[in-house]
TORVO-817414 format. One record per residue: x, y, z of N, C-alpha, C in turn; residue in three letters. Coordinates in pm, whole numbers, plus 50000, padded with zeros to 5 digits. Layout:
<sites>
XYZXYZXYZAla
...
</sites>
This chain:
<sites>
111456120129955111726108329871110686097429895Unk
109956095630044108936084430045107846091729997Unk
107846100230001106406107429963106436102229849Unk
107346104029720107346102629606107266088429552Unk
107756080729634107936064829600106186062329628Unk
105716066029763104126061529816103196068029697Unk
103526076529634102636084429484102716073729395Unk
102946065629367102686053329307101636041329309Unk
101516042929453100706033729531099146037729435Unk
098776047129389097526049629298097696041829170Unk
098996036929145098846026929007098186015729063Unk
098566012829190098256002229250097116000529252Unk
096076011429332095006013229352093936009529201Unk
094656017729124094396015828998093486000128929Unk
094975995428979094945982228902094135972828998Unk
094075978129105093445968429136091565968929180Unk
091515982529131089975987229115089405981828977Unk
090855980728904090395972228778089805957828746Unk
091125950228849091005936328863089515931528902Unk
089145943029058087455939729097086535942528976Unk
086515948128897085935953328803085695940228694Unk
086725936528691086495925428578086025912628664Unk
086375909128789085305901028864084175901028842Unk
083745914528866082485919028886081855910528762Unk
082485920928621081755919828489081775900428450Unk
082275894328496082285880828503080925870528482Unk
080645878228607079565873928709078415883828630Unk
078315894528669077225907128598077155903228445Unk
077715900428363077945901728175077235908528153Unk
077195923428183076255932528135077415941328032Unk
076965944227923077745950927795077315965627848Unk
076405972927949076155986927960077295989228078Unk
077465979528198078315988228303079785972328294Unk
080465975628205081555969028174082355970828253Unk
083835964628243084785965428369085565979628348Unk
085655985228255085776001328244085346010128293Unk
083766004828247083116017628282082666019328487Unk
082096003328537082706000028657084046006528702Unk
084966008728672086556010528702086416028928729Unk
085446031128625085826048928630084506052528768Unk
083606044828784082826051128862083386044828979Unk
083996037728986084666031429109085696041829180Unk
086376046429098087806053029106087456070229154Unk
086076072629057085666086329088085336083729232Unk
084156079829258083736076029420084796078229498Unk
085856068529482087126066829585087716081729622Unk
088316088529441088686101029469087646113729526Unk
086226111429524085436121829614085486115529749Unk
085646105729774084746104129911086296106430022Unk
087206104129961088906103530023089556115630011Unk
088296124729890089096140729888090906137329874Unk
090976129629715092436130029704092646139329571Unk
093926146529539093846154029441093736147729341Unk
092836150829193093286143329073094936143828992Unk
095226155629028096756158128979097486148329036Unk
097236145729158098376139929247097726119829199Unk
096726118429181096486104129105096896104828987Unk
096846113228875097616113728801098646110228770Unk
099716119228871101076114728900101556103528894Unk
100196100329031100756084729051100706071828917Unk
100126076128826099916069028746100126066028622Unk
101796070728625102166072828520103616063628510Unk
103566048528558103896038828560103136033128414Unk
101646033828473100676025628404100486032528278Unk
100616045328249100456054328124102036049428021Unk
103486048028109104106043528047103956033827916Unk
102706023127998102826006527951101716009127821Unk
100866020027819100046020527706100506015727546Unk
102116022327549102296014827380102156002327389Unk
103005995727510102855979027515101265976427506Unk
100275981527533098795976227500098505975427361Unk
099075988727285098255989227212099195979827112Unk
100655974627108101205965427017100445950527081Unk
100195945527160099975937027213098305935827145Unk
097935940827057096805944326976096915937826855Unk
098205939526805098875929326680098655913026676Unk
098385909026831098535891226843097395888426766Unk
095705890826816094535887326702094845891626633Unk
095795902826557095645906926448095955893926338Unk
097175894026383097925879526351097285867726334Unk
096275860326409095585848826450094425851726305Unk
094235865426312093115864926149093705866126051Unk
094955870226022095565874225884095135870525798Unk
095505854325737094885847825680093305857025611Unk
092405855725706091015866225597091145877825603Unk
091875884525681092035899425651092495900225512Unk
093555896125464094215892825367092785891825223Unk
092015881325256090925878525173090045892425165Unk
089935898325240088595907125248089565922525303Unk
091015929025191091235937325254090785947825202Unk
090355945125023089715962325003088485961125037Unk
087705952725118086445953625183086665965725299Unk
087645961625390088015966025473088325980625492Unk
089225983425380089565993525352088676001925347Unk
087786001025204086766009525199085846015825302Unk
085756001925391084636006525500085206011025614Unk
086666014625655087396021225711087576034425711Unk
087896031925538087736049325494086616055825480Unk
085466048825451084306059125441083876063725583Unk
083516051425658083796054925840084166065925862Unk
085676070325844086316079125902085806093225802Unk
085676092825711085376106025637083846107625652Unk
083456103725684081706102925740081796110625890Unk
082476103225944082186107126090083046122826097Unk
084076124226035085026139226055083986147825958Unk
083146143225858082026151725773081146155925892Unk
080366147525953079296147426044079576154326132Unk
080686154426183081496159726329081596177426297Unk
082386177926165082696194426135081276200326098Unk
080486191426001079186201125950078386204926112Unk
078526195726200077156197526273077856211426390Unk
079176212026394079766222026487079486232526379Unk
079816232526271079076248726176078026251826228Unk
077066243826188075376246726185075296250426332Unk
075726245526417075556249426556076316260026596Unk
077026266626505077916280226525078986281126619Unk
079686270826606081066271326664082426273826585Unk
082626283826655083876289226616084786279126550Unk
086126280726464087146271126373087366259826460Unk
088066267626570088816257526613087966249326747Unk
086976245826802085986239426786086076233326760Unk
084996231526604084806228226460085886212526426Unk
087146221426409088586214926366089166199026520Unk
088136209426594088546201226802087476184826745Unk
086006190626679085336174326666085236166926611Unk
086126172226423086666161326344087306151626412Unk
087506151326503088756140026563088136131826691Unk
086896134226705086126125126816086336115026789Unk
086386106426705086166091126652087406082426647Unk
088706090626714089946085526669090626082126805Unk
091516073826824092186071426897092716083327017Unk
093316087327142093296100727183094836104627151Unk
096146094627140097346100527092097126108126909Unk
096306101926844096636106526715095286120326736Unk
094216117426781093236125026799093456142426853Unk
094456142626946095236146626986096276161726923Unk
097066151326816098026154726760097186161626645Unk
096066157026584095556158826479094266178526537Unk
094116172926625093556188626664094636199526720Unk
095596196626725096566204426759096996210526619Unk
097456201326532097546206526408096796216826306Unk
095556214626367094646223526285094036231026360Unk
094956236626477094346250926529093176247726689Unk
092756233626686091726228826784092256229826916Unk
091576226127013092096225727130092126210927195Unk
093006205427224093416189327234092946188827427Unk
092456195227448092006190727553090266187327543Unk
089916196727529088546190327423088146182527364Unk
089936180627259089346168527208089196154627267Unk
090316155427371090496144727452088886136527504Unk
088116153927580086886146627621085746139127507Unk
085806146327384085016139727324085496124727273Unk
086586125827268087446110227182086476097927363Unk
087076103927445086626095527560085096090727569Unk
084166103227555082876102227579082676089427406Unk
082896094827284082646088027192082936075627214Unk
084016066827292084516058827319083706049127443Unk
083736057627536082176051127649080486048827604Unk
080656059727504079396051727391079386042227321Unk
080636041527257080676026127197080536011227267Unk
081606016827375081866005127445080256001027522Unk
079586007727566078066007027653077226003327528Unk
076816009127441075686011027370076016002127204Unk
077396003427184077346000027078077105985226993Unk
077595976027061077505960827092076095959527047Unk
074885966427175073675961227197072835970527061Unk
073015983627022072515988426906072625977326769Unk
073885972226766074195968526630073695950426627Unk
073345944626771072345935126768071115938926756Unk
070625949526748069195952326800069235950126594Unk
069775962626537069655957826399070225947226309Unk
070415938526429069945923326334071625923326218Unk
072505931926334074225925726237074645914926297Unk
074655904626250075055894726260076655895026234Unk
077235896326174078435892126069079105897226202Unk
080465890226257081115893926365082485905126289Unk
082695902126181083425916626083082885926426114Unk
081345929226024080815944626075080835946526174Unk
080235941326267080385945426435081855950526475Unk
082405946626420083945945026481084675963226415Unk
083855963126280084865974526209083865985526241Unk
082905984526224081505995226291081826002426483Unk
082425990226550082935998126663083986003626671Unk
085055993326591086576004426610086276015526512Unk
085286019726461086476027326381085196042826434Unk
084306040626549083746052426582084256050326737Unk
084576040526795084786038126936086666034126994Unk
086856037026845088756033026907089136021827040Unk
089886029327129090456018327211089346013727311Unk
088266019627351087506017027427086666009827422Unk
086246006927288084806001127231086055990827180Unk
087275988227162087855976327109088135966727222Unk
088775974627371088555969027485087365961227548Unk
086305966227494084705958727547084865947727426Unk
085555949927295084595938327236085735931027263Unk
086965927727297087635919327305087335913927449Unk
086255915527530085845903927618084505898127580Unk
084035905727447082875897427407083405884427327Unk
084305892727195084365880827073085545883227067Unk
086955878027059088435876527007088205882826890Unk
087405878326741087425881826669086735891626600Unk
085545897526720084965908926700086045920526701Unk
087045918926875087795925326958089025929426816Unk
089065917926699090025920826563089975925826510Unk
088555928626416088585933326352088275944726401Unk
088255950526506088025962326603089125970326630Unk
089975962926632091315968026648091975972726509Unk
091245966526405091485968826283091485984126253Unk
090035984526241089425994826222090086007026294Unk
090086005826411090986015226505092076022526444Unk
093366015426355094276016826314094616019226232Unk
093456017326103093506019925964092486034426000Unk
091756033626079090866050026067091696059426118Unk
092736056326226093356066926269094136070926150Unk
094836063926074095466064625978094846075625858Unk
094086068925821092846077025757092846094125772Unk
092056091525904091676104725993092666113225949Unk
094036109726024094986117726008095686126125892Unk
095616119025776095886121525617094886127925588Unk
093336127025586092376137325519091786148025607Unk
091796144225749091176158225817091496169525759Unk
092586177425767093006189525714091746192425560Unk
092356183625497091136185225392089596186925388Unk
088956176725489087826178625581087516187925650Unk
088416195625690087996212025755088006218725680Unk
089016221325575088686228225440087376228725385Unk
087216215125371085826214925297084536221025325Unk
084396212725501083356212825564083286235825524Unk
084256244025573083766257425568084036260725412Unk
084186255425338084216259525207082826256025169Unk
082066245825222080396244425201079756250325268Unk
080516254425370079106261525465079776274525493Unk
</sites>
């Protein structure tokens, strides 16, 4: 029974490899090694150098996996604080939500053809660009393997959050909208997490994007795998 209560103590650890992390990024404001991405190389280190199991951190950490819906509703408050222009600019929004997402599940299925990967594969990288609960659900559905997809939704997501910010200044986007719908809707929760310590209202319309693409994603993929091997 203490064994089981002390398996917790890794949420702890957790959170509080986090807390240093965002110290850190305080002080550092570097957009490449953020308090995330700090947090995972922090946490890996700890678990090699302490030789602790990952299953058994896992375990422990499923306090903190509980609280994930509470994050992601707690996503709604900027939503709220912009309404008002969302409202003004929503079939802007829309559109560039939806093409986003049918672009990137196009890009994702054609380039696993041409590179000769088997269906379900194929069906596993339409869903890189999406959130990992719907991302998830959505390669399971069509035959993929949801553990796969998991890694790519993650890796797509540590690209955004590192690279994506500083790419989309380099080409001179100004407008804190595009920035905002250009990361959520290829970088989901990860790239919405980085921009909500850059801009509140980058971090919005980021979250936007996030929610209307998963949405998206989810309704046309099936169709998108169809397609993609009905062309090729």
């Amino acid at each position: 029974m203490t064994s089981e209560i002390w398996i917790y103590g890794y949420s702890l650890l957790t959170i509080g490899v986090f807390v240093f992390a965002l110290q850190i990024g305080k002080y550092w404001r570097s957009l490449v090694f953020n308090a995330f991405v700090l947090s995972v190389i922090a946490l890996v280190v700890i678990l090699l150098c302490a030789d602790l199991p990952y299953e058994q951190y896992i375990r422990g950490n499923a306090p903190l996996n509980h609280l994930l819906p509470l994050g992601i509703v707690a996503l709604a408050l900027p939503l709220y604080e912009q309404l008002a222009q969302i409202r003004k600019q929503w079939r802007e929004i829309l559109f560039i939500t939806t093409t986003a997402s049918l672009f990137s599940m196009l890009t994702g299925g054609i380039l696993a053809v041409i590179l000769g990967a088997t269906p379900d594969i194929a069906a596993t990288l339409l869903s890189k660009s999406v959130t990992m609960p719907i991302a998830m659900a959505m390669t399971e559905n069509m035959g993929g393997v949801p553990a796969i997809a998991a890694i790519g939704v993650m890796l797509a997501g540590l690209q955004g959050s590192i690279f994506g910010y500083v790419i989309l200044k380099k080409c001179h986007i100004r407008y804190r909208e595009s920035i905002g719908l250009s990361i959520g809707a290829v970088s989901h929760v990860l790239g919405t997490a980085a921009m909500m310590q850059q801009d509140t209202k980058i971090g919005t319309y980021s979250s936007l994007a996030l929610v209307l693409c998963g949405i998206v994603s989810s309704l046309f993929a099936p169709m998108v795998f169809k397609l993609v091997y009905f062309l090729f």
